[in-house]
N, CA, C and O of each residue as an XYZ file, in Angstrom:
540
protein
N      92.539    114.075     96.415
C      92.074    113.383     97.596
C      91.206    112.174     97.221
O      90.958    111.276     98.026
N      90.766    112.197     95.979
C      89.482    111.250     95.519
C      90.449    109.831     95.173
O      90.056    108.673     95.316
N      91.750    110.238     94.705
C      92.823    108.963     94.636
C      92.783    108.208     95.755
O      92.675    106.984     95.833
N      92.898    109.187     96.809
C      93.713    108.990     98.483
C      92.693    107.718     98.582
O      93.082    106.563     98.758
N      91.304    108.117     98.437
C      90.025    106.956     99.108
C      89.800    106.049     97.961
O      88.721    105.491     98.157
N      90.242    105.718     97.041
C      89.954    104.638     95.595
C      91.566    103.812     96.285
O      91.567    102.582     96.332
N      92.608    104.451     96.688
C      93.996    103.520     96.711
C      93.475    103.097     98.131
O      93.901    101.992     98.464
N      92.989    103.460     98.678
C      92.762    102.660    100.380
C      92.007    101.913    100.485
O      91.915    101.263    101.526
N      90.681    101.618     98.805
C      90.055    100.995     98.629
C      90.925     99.204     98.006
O      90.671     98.013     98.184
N      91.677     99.769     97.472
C      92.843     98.587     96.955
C      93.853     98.410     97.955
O      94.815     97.660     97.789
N      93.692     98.947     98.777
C      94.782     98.520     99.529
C      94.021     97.519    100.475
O      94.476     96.390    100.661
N      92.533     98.063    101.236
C      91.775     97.075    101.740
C      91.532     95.500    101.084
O      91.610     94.476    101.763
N      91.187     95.537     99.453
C      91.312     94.533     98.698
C      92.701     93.955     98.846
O      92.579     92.755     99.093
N      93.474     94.174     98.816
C      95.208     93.479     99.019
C      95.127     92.638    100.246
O      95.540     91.505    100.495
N      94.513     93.470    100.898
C      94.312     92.637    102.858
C      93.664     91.748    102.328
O      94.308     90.744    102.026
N      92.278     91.761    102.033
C      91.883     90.646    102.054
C      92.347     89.238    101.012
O      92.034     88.053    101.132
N      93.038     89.789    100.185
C      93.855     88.676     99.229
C      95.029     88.475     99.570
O      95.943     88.448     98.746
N      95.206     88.294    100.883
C      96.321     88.015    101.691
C      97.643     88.445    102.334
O      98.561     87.762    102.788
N      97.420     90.273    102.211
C      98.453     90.990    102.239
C      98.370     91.650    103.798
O      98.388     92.850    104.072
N      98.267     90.414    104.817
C      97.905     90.880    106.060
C      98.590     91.625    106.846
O      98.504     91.646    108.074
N      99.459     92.410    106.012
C     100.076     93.461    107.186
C     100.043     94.613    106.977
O     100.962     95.350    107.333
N      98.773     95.124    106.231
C      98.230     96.109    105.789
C      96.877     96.092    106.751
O      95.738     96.551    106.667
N      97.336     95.614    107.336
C      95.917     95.570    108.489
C      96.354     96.705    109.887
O      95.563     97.254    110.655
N      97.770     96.796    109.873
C      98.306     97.331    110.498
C      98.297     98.821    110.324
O      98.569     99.718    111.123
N      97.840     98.855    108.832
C      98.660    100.268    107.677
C      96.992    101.046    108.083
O      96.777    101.949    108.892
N      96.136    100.409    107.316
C      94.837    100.905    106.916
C      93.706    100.564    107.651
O      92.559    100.755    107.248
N      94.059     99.962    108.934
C      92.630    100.385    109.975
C      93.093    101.137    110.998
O      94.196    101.679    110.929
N      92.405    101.232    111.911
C      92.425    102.342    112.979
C      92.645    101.807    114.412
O      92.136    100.688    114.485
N      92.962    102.017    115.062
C      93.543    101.251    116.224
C      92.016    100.232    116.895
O      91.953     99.156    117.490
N      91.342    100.864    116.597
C      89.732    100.001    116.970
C      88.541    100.921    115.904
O      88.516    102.099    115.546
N      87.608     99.722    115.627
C      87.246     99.661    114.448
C      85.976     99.209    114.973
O      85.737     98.800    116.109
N      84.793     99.406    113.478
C      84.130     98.346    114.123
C      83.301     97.546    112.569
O      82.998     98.291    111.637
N      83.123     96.590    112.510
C      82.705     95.813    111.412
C      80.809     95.695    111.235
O      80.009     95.743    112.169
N      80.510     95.548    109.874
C      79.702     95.620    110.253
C      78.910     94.534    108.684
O      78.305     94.944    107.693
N      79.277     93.124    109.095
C      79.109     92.479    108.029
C      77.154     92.091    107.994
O      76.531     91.728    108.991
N      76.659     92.258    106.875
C      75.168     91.341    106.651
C      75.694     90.256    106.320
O      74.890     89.414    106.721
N      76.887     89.517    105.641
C      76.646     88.541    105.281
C      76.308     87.061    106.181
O      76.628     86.898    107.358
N      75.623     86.100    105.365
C      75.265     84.956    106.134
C      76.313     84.321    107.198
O      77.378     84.244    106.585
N      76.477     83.864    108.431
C      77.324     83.287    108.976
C      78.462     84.415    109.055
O      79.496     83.803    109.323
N      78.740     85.769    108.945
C      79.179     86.761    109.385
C      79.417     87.579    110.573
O      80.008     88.631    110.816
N      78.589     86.515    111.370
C      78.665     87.166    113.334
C      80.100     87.134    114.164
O      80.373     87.541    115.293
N      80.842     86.539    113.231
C      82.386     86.466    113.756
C      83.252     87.627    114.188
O      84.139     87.734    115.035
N      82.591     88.622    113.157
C      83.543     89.823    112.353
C      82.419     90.845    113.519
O      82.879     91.984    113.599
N      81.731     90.751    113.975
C      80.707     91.723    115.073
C      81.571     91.914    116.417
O      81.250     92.718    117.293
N      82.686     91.095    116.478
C      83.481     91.075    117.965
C      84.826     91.360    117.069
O      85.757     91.275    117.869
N      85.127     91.535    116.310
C      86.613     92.082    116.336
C      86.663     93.686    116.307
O      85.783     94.288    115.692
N      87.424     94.202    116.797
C      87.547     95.893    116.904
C      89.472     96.175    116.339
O      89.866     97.292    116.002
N      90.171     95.231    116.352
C      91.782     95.736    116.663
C      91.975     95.373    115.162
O      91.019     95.013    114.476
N      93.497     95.502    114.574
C      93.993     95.194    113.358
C      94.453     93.959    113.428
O      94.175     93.266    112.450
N      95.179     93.367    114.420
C      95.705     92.139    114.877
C      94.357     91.078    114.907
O      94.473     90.129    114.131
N      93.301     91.120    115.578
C      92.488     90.424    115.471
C      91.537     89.807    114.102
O      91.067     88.708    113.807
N      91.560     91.442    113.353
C      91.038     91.204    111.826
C      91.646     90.588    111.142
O      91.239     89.501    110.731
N      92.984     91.175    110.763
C      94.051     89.945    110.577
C      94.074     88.583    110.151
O      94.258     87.854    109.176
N      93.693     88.613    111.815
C      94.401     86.827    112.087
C      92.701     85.878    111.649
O      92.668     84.665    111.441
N      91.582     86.714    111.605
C      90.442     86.452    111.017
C      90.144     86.100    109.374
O      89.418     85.199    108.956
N      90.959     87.129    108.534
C      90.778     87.403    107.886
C      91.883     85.906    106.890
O      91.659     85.268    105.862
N      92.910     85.908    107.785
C      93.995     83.828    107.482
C      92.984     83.363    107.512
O      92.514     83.082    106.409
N      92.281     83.098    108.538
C      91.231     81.683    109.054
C      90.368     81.574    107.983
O      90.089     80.438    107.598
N      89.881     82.553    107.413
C      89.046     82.477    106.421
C      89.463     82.300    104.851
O      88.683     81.723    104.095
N      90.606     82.765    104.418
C      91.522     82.057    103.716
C      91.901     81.195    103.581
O      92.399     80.953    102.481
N      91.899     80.303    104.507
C      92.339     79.279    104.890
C      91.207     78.218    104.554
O      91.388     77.093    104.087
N      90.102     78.765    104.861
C      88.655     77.639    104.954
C      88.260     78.243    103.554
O      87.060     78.519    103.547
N      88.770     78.478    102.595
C      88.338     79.117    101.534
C      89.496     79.551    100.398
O      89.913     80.627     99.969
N      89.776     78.210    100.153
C      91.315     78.416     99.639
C      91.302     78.908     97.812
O      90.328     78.356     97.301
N      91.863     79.513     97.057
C      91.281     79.927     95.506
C      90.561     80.980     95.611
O      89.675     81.310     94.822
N      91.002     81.736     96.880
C      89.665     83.038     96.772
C      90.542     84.446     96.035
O      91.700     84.426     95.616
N      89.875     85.265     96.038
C      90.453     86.194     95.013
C      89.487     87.685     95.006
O      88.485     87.710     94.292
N      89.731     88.477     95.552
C      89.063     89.357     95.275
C      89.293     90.574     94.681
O      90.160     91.128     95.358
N      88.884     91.442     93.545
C      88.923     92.667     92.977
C      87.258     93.478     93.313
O      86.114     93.147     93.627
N      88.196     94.938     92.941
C      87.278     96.118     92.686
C      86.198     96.089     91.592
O      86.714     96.335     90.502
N      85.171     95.920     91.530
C      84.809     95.844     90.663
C      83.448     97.528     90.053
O      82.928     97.827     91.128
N      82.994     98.251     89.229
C      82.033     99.243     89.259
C      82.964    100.188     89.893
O      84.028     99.935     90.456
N      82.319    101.451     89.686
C      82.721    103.119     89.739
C      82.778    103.111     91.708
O      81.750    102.753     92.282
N      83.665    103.405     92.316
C      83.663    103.867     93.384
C      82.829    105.400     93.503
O      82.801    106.244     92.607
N      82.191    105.507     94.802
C      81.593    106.585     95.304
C      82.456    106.903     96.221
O      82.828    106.002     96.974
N      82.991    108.256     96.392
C      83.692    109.140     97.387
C      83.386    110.088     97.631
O      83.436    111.000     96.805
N      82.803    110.309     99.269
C      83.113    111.344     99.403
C      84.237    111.756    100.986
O      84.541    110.845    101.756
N      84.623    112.937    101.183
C      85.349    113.107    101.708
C      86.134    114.371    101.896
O      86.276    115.067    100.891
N      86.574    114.709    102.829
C      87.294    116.122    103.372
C      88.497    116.086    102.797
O      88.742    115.253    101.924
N      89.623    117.206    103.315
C      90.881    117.478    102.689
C      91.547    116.557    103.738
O      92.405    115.838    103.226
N      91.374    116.377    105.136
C      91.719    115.495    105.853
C      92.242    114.074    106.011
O      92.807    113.516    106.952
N      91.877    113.661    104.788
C      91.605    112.676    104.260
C      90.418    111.611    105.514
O      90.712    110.566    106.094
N      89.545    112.132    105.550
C      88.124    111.635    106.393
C      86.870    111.791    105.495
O      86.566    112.849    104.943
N      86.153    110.597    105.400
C      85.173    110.434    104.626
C      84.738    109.365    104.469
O      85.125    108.652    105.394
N      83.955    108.691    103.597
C      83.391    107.648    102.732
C      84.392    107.216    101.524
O      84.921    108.035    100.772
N      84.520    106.225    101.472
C      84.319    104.879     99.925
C      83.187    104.354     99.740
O      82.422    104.338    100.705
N      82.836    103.893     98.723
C      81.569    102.667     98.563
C      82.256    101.978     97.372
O      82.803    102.708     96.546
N      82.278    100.799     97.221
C      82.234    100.635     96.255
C      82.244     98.816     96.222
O      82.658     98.051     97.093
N      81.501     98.434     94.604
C      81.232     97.374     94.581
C      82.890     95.965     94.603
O      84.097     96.204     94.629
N      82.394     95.071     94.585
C      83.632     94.239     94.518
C      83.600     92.629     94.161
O      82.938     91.834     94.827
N      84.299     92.299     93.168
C      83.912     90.570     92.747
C      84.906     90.103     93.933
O      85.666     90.760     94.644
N      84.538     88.362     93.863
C      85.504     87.658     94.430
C      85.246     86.464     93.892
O      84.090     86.047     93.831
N      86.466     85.648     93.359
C      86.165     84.738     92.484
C      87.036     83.384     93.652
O      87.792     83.620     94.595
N      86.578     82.036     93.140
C      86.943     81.315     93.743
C      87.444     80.487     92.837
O      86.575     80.284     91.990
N      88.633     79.784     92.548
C      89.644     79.478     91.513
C      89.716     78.013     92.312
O      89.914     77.996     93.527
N      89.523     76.657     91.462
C      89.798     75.217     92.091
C      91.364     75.148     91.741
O      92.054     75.666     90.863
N      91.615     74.310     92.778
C      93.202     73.496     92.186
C      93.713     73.793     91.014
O      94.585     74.596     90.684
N      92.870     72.827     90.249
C      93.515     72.704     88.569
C      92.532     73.994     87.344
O      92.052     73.690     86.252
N      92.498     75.294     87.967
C      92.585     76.576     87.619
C      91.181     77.119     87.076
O      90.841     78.252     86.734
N      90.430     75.805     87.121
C      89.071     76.549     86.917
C      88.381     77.314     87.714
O      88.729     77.448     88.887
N      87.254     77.962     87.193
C      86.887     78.899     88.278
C      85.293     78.136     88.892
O      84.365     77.681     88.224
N      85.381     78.188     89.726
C      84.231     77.318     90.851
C      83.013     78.347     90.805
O      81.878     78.092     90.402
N      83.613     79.903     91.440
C      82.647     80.880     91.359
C      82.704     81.889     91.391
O      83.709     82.239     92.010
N      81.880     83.030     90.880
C      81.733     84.181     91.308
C      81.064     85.025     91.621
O      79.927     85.072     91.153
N      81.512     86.003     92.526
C      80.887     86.726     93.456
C      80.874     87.810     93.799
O      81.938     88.428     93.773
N      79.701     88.441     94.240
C      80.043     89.925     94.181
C      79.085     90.589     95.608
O      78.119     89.998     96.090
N      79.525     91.679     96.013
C      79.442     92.182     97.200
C      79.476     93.846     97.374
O      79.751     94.212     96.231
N      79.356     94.934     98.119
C      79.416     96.156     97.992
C      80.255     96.557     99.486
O      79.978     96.031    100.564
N      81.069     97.347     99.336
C      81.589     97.463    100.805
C      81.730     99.202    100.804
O      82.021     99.952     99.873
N      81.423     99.484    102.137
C      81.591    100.972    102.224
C      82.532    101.022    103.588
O      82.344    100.374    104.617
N      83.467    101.855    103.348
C      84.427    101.935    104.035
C      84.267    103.517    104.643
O      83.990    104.480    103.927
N      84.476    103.583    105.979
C      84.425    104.750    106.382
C      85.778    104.745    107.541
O      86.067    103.920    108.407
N      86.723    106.588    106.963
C      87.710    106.454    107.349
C      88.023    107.698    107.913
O      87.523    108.728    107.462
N      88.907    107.702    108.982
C      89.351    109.279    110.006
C      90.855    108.948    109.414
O      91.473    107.906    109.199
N      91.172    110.539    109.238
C      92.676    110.550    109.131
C      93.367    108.965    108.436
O      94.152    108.225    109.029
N      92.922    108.799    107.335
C      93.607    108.153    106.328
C      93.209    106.350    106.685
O      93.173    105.414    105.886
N      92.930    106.354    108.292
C      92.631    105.123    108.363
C      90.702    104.509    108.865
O      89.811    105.006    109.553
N      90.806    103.559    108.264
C      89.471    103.007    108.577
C      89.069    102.890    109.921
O      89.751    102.669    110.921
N      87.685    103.097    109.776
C      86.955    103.443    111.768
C      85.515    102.070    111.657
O      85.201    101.354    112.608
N      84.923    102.025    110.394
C      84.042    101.529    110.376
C      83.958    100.709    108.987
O      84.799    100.942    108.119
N      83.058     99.858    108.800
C      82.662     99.260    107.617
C      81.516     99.004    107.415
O      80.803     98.832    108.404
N      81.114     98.923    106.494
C      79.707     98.128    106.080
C      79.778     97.278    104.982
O      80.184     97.775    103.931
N      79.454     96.042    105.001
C      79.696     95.079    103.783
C      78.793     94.064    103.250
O      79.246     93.052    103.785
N      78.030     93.774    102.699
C      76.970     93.262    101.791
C      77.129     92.242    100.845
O      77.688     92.391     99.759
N      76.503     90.931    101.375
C      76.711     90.067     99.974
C      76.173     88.883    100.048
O      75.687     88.576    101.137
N      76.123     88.089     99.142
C      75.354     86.938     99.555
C      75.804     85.764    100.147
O      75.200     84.692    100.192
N      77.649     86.210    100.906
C      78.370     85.236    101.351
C      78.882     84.355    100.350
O      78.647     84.658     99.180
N      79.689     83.085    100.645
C      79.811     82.342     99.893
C      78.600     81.704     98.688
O      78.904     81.403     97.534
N      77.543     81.622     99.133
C      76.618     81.094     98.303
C      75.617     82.279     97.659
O      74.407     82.110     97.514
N      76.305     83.459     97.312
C      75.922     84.631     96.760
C      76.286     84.333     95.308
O      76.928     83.343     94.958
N      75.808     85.302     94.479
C      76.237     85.367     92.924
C      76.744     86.604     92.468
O      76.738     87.559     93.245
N      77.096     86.703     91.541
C      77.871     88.008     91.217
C      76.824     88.740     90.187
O      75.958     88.220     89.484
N      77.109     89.813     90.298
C      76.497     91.033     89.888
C      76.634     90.713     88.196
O      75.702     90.767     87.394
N      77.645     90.466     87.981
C      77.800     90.204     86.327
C      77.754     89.019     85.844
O      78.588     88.747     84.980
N      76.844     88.051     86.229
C      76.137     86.703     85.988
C      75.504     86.455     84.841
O      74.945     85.372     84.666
């Protein structure tokens, strides 16, 4: 079961590196977000998969070279149900045009999930103008 919540943790990472129809797969019909980061009040009004989604382009979009991995030991806990907790830390690097890397970044996200799909989040970081943990 400890797989079940580390692969839903990569599968969330896939969404956000542009694999937006896993938004469909791995949240819950209404949700609720729950970002600290700076300029993050966007993500306080979306609840659906369709809406995160189409949030989650826009910001891709205004943030083009982005890239994010797993990064540090995931924390799980969780039932046979597959209902429980993830935590776990995460880089995101920002790659220019001609392949250098601009920046990196790091963040902690805890994912909380009913029956295989996500209900809630919590996510932490210093936003774009954050630094990464391994600096």
């Amino acid at each position: 079961m400890r797989d079940y919540a580390i692969d839903l943790f990569e599968r969330w990472t896939a969404m956000w590196n542009g694999d937006l129809t896993l938004a469909e797969e791995i949240m819950a019909a209404e949700f609720t977000l729950r970002y600290a980061q700076p300029g993050a009040e966007i993500y306080d009004d979306i609840h659906t998969p369709a809406a995160f989604a189409a949030q989650i382009d826009k910001f891709r979009g205004e943030v083009p070279g982005l890239e994010y991995r797993s990064q540090g030991e995931p924390v799980v806990e969780m039932t046979d149900a597959r209902t429980g907790f993830i935590a776990r830390p995460y880089g995101a690097r920002i790659v220019g045009a001609d392949g250098t890397v601009a920046r990196d970044l790091s963040g902690t996200d805890i994912l909380k999930f009913e029956n295989g799909q996500i209900i809630e989040v919590w996510s932490v970081s210093g936003g774009l103008v954050g630094r990464s943990f391994y600096a």
